[in-house]
C-alpha positions in Angstrom: 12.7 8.7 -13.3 9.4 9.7 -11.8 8.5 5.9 -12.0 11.1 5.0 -10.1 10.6 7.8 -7.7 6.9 6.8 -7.4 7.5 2.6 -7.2 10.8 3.3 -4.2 8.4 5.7 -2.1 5.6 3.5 -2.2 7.6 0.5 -1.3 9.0 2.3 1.8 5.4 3.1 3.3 4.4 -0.3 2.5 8.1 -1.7 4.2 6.4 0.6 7.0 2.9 -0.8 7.5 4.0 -3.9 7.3 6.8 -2.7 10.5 4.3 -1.3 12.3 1.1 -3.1 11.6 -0.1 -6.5 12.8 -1.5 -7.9 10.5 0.5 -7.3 7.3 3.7 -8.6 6.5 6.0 -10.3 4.2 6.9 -14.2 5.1 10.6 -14.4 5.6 13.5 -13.9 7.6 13.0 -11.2 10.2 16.1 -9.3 10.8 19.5 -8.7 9.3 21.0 -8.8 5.6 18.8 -12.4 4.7 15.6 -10.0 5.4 16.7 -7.4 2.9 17.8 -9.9 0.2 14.4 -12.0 0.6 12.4 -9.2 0.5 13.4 -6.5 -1.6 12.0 -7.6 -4.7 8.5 -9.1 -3.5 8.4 -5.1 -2.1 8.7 -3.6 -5.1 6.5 -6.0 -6.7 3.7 -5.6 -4.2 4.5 -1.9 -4.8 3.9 -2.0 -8.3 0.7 -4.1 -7.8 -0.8 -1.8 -5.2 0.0 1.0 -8.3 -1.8 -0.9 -10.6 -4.7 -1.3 -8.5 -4.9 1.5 -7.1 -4.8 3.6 -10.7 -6.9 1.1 -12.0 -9.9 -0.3 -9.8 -10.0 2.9 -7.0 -11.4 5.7 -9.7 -14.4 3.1 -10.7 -14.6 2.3 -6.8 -14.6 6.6 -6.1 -17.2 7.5 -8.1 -19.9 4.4 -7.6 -19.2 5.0 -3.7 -19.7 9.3 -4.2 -22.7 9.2 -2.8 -21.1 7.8 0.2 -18.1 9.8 -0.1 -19.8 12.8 0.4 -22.1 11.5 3.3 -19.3 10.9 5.5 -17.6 13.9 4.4 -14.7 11.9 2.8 -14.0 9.2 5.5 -15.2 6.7 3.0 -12.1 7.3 1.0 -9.8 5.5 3.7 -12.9 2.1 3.6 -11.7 2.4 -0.2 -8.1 2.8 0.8 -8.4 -0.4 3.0 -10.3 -2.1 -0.1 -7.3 -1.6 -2.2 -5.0 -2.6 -0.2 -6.8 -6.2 0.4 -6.9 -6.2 -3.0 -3.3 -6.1 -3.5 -2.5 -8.8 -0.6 -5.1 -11.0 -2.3 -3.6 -10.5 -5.9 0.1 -10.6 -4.6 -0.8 -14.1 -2.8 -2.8 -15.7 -6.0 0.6 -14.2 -7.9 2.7 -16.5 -5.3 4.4 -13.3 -3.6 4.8 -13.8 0.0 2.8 -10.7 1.2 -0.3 -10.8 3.8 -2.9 -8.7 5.0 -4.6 -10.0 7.4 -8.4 -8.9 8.0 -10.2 -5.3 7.3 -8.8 -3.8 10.1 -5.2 -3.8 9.6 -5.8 -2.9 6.1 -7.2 0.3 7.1 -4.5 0.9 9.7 -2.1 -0.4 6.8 -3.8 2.3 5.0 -3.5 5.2 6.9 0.6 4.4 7.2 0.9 3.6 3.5 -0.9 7.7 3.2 1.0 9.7 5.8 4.4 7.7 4.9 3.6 8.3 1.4 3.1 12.6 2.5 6.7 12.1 4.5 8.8 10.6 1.6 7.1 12.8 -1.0 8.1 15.9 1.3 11.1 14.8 1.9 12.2 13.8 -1.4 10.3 16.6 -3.3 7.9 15.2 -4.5 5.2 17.2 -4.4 6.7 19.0 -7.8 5.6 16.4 -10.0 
């Protein structure tokens, strides 16, 4: 169940960079119940490959970048962020899923939505018990 609960929320904050970022997306229909049915599973794919990499690649990528961690008092951590988030467009793409990210930039804004939407599920789910 916590899988589940995990692979949904992520999917919503990356369904929400991808709203409110230009610069990621999913290649589809734009708007009504065609959207939904085109997109739903390439979501929860890209959500499961963003887990992957993100459990697998970001804890290497933490501690050879600690030094600069700690330099810039943890603001580094959102570059890294960014990083794994590229990653996962470029692995989702090579994979043949229809999901973009466009550039550094909107990767680290696609970051920082994919974070605090990730806070605002977990809160409002609960969470933050597991």
């Amino acid at each position: 169940m916590r899988f589940v609960t995990w692979l949904l929320t992520t999917a919503v904050a990356l369904a929400t960079a991808a709203w409110l970022v230009d610069g990621i997306w999913f290649t589809g229909p734009d708007s009504g119940t065609a959207e939904l049915q085109e997109k739903a599973v390439p979501l929860l794919l890209v959500a499961l490959i963003l887990g992957v990499v993100t459990a697998v690649v970001k804890p290497v990528l933490k501690v050879l970048s600690f030094p600069f961690i700690l330099l810039t008092l943890g603001l580094f951590l959102l570059v890294i962020n960014a990083a794994m988030l590229l990653l996962t467009g470029w692995l989702a793409e090579e994979v043949g899923i229809d999901f973009r990210v466009d550039g550094f930039w909107p990767a680290v804004l696609g970051a920082i939505v994919i974070t605090v939407m990730t806070w605002v599920v977990d809160g409002v789910i609960g969470g933050g018990d597991r």
